[in-house]
C-alpha positions in Angstrom: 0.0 0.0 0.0 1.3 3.4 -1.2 2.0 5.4 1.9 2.4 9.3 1.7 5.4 10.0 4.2 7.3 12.8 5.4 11.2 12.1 5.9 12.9 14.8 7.7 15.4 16.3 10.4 14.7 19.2 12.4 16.3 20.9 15.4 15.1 20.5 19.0 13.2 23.3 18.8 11.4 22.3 15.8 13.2 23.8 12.7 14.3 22.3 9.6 16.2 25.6 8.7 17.4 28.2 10.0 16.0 31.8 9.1 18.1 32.2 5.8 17.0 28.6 4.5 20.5 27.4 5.7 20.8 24.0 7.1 24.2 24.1 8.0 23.1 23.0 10.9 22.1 19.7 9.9 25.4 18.9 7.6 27.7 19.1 11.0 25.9 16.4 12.8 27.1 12.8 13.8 25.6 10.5 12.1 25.5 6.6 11.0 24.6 6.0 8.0 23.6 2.2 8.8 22.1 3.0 11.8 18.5 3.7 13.0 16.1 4.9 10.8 18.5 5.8 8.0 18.2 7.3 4.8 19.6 4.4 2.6 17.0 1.9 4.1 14.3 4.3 3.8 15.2 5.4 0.2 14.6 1.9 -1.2 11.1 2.4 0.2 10.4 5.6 -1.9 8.7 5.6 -5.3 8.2 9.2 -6.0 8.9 12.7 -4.5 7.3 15.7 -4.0 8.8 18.7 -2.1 8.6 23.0 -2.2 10.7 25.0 -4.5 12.3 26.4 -1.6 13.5 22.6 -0.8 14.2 22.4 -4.9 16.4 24.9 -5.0 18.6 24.4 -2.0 18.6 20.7 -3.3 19.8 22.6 -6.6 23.0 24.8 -5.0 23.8 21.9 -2.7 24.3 19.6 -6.1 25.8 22.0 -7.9 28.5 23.0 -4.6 29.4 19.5 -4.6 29.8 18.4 -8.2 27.2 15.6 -7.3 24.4 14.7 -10.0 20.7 14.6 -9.2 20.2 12.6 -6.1 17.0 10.8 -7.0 15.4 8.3 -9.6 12.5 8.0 -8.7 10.2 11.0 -10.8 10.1 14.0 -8.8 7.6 16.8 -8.2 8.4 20.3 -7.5 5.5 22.6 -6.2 6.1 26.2 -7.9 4.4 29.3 -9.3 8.0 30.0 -10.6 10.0 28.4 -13.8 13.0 26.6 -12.4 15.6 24.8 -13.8 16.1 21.1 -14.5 19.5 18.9 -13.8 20.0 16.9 -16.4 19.3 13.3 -16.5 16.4 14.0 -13.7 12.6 13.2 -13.7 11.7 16.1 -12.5 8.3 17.5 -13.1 6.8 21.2 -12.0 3.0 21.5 -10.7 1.2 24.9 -8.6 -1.7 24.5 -7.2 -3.7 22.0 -4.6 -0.9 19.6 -3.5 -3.8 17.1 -3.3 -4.6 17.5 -7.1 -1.7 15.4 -7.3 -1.7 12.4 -5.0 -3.4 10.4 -7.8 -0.2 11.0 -10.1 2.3 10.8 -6.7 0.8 7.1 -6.4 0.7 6.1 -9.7 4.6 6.8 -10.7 5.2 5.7 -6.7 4.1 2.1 -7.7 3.2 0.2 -5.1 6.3 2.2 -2.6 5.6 5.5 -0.7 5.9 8.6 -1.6 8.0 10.8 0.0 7.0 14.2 0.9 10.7 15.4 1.4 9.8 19.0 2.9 9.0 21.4 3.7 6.7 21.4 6.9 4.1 23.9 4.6 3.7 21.5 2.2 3.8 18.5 4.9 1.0 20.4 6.3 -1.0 20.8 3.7 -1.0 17.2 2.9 -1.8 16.8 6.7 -5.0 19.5 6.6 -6.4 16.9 3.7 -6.2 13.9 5.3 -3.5 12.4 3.2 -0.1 12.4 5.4 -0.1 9.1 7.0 3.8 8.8 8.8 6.3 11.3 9.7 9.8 10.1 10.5 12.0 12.7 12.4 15.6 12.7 13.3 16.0 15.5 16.3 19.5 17.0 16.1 21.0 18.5 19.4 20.7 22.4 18.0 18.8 25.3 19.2 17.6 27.9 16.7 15.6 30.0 18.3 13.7 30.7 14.8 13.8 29.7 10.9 11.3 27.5 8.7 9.0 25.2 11.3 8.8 21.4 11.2 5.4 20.9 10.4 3.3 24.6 11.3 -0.3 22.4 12.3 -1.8 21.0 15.5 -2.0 17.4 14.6 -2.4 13.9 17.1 0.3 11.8 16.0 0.4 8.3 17.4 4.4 7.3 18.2 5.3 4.3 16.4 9.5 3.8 17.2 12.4 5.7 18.3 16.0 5.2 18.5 19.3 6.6 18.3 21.5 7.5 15.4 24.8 9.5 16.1 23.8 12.4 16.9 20.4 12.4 17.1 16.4 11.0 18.7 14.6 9.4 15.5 11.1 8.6 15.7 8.5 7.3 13.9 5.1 8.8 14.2 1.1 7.5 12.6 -0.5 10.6 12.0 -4.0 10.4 13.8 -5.3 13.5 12.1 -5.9 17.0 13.6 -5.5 17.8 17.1 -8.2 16.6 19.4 -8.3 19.8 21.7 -11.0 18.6 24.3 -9.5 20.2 27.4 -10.1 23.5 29.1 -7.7 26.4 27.8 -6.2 28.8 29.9 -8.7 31.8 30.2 -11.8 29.2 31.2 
């Protein structure tokens, strides 16, 4: 069964960037690449992307710093109003609109694997507000900062599935149980 899943790290305080879209961050962090919940497992389980332009593009410069080709087989689709480039060699295919407009083509070219929604949070969220997120995975790195893009910016139940350790950071596995079931007394009465 095709699941639609978001794949992600994100600071202790619940960032996956900082305020200037870097994720420098991220790139300094211990890490084991066998270990829990890791990116080379979890890759074999993904038969097609979908992620921001924002994500696209630092994607894009990260590539292109490195001398690395296009990361991904598996076709790819980039949520923009805006004309962006395309590396060579890559599946990559543009679309604007209602993310959920698309879910039909996401499963499809995902064939039977999940889909991958590889950020950002908005666009997580979105997918989330329709129904149609069904897992996040999370690696927490130890980093504080204090503001930038948010992990996921909705009040959702999520039902915790499995953690661990990898290097340097808390994974976990969550279901997501759909928005937040708020049936307590606030505050002011």
């Amino acid at each position: 069964m095709t699941r639609v899943v978001y794949y992600t790290a994100t600071t202790l305080d619940g960032f996956l960037a900082d305020p200037d879209d870097s994720l420098d961050w991220l790139m300094r962090q211990d890490l084991d690449e066998h270990g829990a919940q890791n990116y080379g497992e979890f890759i074999t389980t993904v038969g097609s992307l979908v992620m921001g332009s924002t994500t696209y593009e630092w994607v894009l410069a990260n590539i292109a710093r490195n001398g690395e080709p296009w990361y991904y087989s598996q076709p790819t689709w980039v949520m923009t109003s805006r004309e962006l480039p395309t590396p060579d060699g890559a599946d990559v295919r543009f679309a604007k609109g209602d993310i959920t407009a698309l879910l039909d083509d996401l499963r499809a070219a995902a064939d039977g694997k999940d889909v991958w929604v590889v950020g950002g949070g908005d666009l997580a969220g979105q997918l989330a507000d329709a129904g149609q997120l069904d897992e996040v995975i999370v690696s927490v790195a130890p980093v504080v900062l204090g503001a930038g893009r948010p992990l996921l910016p909705r009040r959702l139940d999520l039902r915790l599935v499995e953690t661990a350790r990898n290097g340097a950071f808390v994974t976990a596995r969550y279901e997501v149980d759909g928005p937040l079931k708020e049936d307590r007394p606030t505050l002011d009465g």
